[in-house]
N, C-alpha and C positions, 0 to 999 in steps of 0.2 A: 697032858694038860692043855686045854682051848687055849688057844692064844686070844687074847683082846679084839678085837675090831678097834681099825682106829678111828676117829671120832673124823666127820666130816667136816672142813672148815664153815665158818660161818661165812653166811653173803656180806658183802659189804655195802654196808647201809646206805641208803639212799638220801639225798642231801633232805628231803622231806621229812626221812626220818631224823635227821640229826636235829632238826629244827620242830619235831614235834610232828603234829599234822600238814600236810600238802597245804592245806587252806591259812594253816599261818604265815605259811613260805610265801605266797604270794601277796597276800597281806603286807606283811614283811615289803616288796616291790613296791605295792601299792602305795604305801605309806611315805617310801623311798622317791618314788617317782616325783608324787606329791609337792614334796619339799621343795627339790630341787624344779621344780614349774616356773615359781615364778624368776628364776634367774634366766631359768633356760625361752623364758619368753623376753624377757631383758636382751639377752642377747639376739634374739633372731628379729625383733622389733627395732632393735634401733643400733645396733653395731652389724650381723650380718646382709640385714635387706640394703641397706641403707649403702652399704659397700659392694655389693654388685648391683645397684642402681646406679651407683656412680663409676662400679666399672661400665654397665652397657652408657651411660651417657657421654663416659672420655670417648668413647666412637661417634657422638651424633655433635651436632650445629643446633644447640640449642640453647632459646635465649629465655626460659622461664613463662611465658608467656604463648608462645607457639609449640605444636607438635614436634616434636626433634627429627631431624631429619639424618639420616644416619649416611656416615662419610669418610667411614674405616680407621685408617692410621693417619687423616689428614693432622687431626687435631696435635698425635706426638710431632709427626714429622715436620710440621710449619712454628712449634714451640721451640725444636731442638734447633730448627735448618734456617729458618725465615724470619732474618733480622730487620726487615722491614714491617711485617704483620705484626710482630710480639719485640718490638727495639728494647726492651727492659729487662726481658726474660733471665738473659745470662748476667744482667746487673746485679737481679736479687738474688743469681746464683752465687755469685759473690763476694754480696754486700753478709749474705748467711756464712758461707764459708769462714769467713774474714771474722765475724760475730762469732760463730763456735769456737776459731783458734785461741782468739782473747781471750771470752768469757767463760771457756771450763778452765781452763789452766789457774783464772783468778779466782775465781769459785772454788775451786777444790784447794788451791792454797788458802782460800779465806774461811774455807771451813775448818782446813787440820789446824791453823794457828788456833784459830777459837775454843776446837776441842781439847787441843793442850792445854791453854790457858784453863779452859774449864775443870780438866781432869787434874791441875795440881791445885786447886782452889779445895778448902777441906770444910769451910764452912760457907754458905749463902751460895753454894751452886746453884743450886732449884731457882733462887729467882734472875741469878744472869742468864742461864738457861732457858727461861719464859722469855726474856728480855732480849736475847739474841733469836729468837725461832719466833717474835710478832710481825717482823716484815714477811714471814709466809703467808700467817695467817689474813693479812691486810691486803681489803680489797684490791684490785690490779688499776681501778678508777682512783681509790683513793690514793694508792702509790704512784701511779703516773701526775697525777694532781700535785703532790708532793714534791716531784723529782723534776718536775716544769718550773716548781719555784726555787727551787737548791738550785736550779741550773740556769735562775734567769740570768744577762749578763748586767743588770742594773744592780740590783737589791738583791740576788740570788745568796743563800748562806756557804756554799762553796768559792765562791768569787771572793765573798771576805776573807774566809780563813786562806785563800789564795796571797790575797791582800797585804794580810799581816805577815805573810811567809815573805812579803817582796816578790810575787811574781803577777805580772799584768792580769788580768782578769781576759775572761775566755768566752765567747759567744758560743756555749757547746752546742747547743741543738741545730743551732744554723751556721755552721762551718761542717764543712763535709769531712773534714778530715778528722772533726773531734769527735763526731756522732756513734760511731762503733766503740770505741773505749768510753764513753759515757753510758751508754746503753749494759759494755759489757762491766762497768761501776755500778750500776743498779743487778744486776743481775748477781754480783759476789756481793754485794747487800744484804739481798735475799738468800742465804747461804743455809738456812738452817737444817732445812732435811739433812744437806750435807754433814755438819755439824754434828748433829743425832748419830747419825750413823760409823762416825766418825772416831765418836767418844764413845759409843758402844766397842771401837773397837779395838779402842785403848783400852777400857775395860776389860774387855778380854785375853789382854797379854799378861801371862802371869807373873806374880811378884816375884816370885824365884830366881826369875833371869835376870829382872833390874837389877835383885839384892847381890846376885854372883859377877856382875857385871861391876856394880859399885866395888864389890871386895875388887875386884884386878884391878881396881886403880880407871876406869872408864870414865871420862868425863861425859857432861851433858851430852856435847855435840855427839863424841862418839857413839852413845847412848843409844841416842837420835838415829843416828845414820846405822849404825851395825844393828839397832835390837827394834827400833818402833818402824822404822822406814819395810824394814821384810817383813815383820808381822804385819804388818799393814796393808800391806799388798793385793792380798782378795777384795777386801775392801775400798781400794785403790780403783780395781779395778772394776768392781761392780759400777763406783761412784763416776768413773770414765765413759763408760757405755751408758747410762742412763742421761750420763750429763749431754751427751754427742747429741744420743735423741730428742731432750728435749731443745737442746740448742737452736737443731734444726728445725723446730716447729713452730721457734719464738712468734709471736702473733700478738699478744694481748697488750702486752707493754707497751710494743712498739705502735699499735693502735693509738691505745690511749693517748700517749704524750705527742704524736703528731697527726692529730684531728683535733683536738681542743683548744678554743678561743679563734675568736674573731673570724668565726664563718669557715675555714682554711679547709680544704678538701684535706683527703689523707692519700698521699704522697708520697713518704720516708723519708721528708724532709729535703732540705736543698739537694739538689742536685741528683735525686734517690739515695741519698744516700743512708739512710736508713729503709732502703724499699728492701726490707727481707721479702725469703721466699712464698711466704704463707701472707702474711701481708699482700703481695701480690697477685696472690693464687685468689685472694678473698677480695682484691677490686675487679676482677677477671667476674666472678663468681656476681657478684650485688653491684657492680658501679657499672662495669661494662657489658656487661645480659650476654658472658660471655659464660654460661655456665657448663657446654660441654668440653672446653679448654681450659677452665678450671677443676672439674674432671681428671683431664688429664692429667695436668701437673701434677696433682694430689699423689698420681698413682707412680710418677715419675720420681716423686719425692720417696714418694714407700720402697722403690726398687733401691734408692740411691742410698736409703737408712738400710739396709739388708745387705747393698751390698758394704760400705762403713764399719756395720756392725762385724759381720764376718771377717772383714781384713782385724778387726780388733781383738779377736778370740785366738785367732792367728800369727799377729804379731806380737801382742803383749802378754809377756808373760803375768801370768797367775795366779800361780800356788806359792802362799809362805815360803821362804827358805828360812 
């Protein structure tokens, strides 16, 4: 009896065939490409060119106005070394330092209280929660505008309730010593992304461990500390590391509230002492036609957030326990 032949396998199909004809396959790209165009020209327009033109400029002596003239590593090394040429430089190194320590620590404390409050409220969340997240959405002009009159030392609305508390009233914007904790007072104002994210992720702890937690006898605090403090941790830390970043890039604020009224150059206030570093970087840049050593800084500042960021992935932990 013939034995069978056995059957030769089949080729394995070709991604053209999987998808029909060759010519929808590419189609297919075509259409892909397409889409993703106008981002991808977003990016090389105005985030990539624009940052290696400001890398080739952190090497030149240039003032906006003339040809740049190109002069290596003077620009880092007379930023880092030459306290005579840039006397302010390590001021607003800092005056930002000093500003980050304050204002994430208050910031993320003035968001979790918020979100707790928020997340045992059962009814009329929705509009505390509008009502707490409109100082993001509010102008950075109209909140400096704002926080120039809360903070004036005459008629300022924190001076009173200072007032009634019994404690002297305060000259915040021009005493050099109040300016960073007033500054970093506006900044856990503005708490709300934090906030959001915060109570998302309270949300996210399940009922089950509260309700087992309750049965053993757990009080609040404990509650608190053993069950929301470790769930909350990614969280924790996500809101650490964005906060570091934007910390150090503070600019807007600190613009606003010492450049406005009565002519006054921007400065950072008495003594600099709101001269953060981007602040800085931007009278270097526009005041003083110093714009290949504003340049620099820029990219000074990029290494000094990379290297921050990394010690933070590294030293702190995590992952929930």
């Amino acid at each position: 009896m013939a034995v069978p032949v056995a059957e030769r396998p089949t080729d394995t199909p070709r991604p053209g065939r999987l998808l029909g004809r060759p010519g929808r396959w590419r189609r297919d790209h075509l259409v892909g490409w397409l889409l993703i165009a106008p981002a991808m020209a977003y990016f090389i327009v105005f985030l990539l060119y624009p940052a290696l033109a400001a890398l080739y400029y952190s090497f030149t002596d240039w003032d906006l106005r003339t040809a740049p003239n190109w002069v290596g590593l003077a620009n880092y090394t007379d930023l880092l070394f030459d306290g005579a040429k840039y006397p302010h430089f390590w001021q607003s190194v800092r005056v930002t330092l000093l500003y980050t320590l304050i204002a994430v620590p208050l910031t993320m404390g003035t968001a979790l209280c918020q979100a707790l409050l928020l997340n045992a409220i059962r009814r009329g969340s929705g509009v505390f929660r509008l009502l707490l997240f409109l100082p993001v959405v509010t102008a950075e002009a109209a909140v400096g505008a704002i926080w120039r009159w809360l903070y004036d030392p005459q008629y300022g609305l924190v001076n009173v309730v200072l007032g009634l508390a019994g404690i002297p009233r305060q000259n915040w914007l021009n005493t050099p010593g109040l300016v960073i904790p007033a500054l970093a007072f506006i900044a856990a104002w503005q708490c709300g992304i934090s906030m959001i994210i915060y109570l998302a992720g309270l949300k996210g702890i399940p009922a089950s461990i509260r309700e087992a937690a309750i049965i053993d006898g757990a009080g609040p605090v404990q509650r608190f500390r053993r069950i929301v403090v470790p769930m909350l941790r990614p969280t924790t830390f996500y809101l650490l590391v964005t906060g570091v970043i934007a910390a150090l890039q503070v600019f807007g604020l600190v613009y606003v509230i010492f450049s406005g009224g009565g002519g006054r150059s921007v400065t950072g206030g008495p003594e600099q002492a709101g001269l953060t570093y981007v602040l800085h970087l931007y009278l270097f840049a526009f005041r003083y036609d110093a714009m290949g050593a504003a340049c620099a800084m820029s990219f000074i500042l990029l290494v000094f957030i990379m290297i921050i960021t990394a010690l933070e992935f590294r030293l702190v932990r995590q992952e929930a326990s």
